[in-house]
C-alpha positions as CSV (number, residue, x, y, z in Angstrom):
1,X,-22.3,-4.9,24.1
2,X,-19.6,-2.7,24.7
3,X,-17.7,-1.5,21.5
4,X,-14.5,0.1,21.9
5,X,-12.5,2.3,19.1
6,X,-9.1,3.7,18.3
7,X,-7.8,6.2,16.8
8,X,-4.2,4.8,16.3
9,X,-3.6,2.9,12.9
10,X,-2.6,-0.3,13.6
11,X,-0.9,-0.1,10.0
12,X,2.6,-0.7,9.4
13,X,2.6,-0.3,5.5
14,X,0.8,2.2,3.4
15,X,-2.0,-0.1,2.2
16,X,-1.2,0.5,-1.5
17,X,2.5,-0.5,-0.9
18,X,1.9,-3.7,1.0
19,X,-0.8,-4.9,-1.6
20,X,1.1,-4.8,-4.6
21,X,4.0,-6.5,-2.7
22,X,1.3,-9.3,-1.2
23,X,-0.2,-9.3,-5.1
24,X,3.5,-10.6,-6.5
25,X,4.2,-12.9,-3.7
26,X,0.5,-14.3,-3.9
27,X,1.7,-14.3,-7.8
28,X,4.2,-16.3,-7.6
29,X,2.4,-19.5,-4.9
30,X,-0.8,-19.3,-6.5
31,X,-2.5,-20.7,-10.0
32,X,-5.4,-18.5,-8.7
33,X,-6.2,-15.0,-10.1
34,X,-4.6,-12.5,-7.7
35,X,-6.0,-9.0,-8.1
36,X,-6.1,-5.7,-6.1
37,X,-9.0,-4.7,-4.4
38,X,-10.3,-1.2,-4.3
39,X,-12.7,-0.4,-1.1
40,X,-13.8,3.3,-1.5
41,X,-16.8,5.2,-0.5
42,X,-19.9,5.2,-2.7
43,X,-20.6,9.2,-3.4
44,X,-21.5,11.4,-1.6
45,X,-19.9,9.5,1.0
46,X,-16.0,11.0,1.9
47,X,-15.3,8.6,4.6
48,X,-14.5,4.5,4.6
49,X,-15.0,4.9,8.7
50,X,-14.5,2.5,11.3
51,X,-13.0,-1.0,10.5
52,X,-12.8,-3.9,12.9
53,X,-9.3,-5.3,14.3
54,X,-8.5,-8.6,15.3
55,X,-9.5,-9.5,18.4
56,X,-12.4,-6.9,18.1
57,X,-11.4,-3.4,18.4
58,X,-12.5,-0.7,15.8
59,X,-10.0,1.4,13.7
60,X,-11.6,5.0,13.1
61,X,-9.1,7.7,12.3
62,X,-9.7,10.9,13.5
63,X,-11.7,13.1,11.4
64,X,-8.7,15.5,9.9
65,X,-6.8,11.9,8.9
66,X,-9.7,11.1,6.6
67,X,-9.5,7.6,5.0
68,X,-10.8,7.6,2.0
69,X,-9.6,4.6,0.5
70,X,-8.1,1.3,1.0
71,X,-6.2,-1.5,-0.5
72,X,-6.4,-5.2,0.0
73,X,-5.7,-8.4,-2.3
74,X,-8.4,-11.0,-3.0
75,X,-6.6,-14.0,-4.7
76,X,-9.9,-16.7,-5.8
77,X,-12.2,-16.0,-2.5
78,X,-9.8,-14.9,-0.4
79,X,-9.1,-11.4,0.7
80,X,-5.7,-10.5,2.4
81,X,-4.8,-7.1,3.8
82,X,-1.8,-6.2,6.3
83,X,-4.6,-7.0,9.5
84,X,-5.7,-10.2,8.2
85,X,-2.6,-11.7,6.3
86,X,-3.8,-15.4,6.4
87,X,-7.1,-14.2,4.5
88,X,-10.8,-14.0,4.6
89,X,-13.8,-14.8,2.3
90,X,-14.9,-11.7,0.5
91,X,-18.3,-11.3,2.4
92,X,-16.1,-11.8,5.9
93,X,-13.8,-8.8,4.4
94,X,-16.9,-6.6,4.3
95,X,-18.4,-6.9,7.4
96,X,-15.1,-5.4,9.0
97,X,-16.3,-2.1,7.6
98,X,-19.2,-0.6,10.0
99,X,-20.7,1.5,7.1
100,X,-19.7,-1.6,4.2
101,X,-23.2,-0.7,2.6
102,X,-22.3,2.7,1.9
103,X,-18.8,1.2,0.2
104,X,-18.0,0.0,-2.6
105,X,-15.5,-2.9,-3.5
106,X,-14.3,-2.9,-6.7
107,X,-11.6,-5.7,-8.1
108,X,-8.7,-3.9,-10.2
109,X,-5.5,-5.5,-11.9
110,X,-3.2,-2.6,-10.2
111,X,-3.1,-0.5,-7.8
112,X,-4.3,3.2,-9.0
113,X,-2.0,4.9,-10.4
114,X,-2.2,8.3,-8.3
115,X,-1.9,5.6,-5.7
116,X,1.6,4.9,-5.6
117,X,4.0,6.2,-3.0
């Protein structure tokens, strides 16, 4: 199998931005809890690395852009994050990182402070 990468973010939004904007329209359909959630490298780890596109290609920024964090929305079992706005289960959401063992995924109320743009 052949896997092909990319160095071009296929991002429109700064991830923070669009998730607390996704968090109050989710809000405002939804009885369900709608929270922020945090993916970050576990330490020493600097990197998030390579995340899978739809239809199969892998984000992984070049080394001086380093991505050390990211921002999605999980609203009951669903995550939602600019590349997959109809949602995905939580263990679904993972498995787009390569390295999702050496991640962590942590469920906030907000996005982090030092976080917003």
């Amino acid at each position: 199998m052949v896997i092909t990468y990319t160095t071009v973010d296929p991002l429109t939004h700064d991830c923070a931005d669009w998730a607390r904007h996704k968090q109050r329209e989710l809000r405002g359909k939804s009885a369900l809890s709608v929270r922020i959630l945090y993916v970050s490298p576990k330490p020493p780890y600097q990197r998030l690395g390579a995340y899978k596109l739809p239809g199969g290609l892998w984000f992984s920024p070049p080394f001086e852009n380093v991505w050390t964090h990211h921002y999605a929305v999980i609203a009951g079992q669903e995550v939602f994050d600019e590349c997959y706005g109809n949602g995905l289960s939580l263990p679904a959401y993972k498995l787009l990182f390569r390295e999702h063992d050496l991640l962590q995924f942590t469920v906030l109320n907000s996005v982090k402070r030092e976080h917003y743009g």
